[in-house]
C-alpha positions, 0 to 999 in steps of 0.5 A, a space after each residue: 250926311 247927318 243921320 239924327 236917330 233914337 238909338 232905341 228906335 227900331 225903325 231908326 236902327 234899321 234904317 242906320 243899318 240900310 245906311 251901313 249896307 249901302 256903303 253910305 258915309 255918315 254921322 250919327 248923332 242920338 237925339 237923346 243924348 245930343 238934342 237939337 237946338 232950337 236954332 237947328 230945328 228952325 234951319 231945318 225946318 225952313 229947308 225941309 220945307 215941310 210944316 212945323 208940326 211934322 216935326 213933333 213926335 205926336 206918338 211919343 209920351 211928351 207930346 200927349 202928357 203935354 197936350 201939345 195937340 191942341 196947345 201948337 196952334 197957340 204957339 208962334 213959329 219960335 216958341 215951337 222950336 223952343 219947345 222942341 229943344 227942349 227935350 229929343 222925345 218930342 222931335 220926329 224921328 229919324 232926320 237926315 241931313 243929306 250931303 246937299 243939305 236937303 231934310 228929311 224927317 220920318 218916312 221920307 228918310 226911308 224912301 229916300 234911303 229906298 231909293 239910294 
C-alpha cells in the first residue's frame, strides 16, 4: 500500500499509526515533500471513482487565497491536475493506494483502515 499523508497532519498521524498497530505494510510518501504529478493525480482520480473536486483541500490556505471555489467549475479535467500538482497543500489528504490499486482520499482511508 502507498499511504500519501502530510506528516504535520494529525488526522494523517493517527491514521499512519493505526496502519503500524495493525501490522499493515506500507510506503509513506509526504505530500509536501514528494507531490503528485499531475499524471498520478489523474490516474488516481480515474480508479478512485470519485469526483475531481474531492480531491482539493477546500480547507487549506491554497485553496481559499486562490479562490479555487468558484474558479474549478471554469477548469477542464487537465488544467485541475495541473494545479493540483503544482503544490501538496492543495491536495486532500491522507490518500491510500490500497494493494488492489483501489483510492482512497479523506474519510474513506479512515473507514477502510477501520474496517481492517
Amino acid at each position: 500500500m502507498l499511504f500519501v499523508c502530510y506528516s504535520n497532519c494529525s488526522t494523517c498521524r493517527g491514521l499512519e499509526n493505526a496502519l503500524i498497530e495493525k501490522e499493515i505494510s506500507f510506503s509513506k510518501r509526504d505530500i509536501k515533500e514528494e507531490n503528485p504529478t499531475a499524471t498520478e493525480m489523474k490516474e488516481w482520480h480515474q480508479r478512485s471513482g470519485l469526483p475531481l473536486k474531492k480531491f482539493f483541500n477546500t480547507s487549506g490556505m491554497i485553496y481559499r487565497e486562490q479562490n479555487l471555489k468558484d474558479k474549478l467549475g471554469d477548469m477542464s479535467e487537465e488544467e485541475q491536475y495541473a494545479l493540483l500538482a503544482t503544490d501538496g497543500m492543495l491536495v486532500k489528504r491522507p490518500i491510500l493506494i490500497t494493494d488492489n490499486e483501489e483510492v482512497l482520499v479523506g474519510p474513506l482511508v479512515k473507514d477502510y483502515i477501520a474496517a481492517l
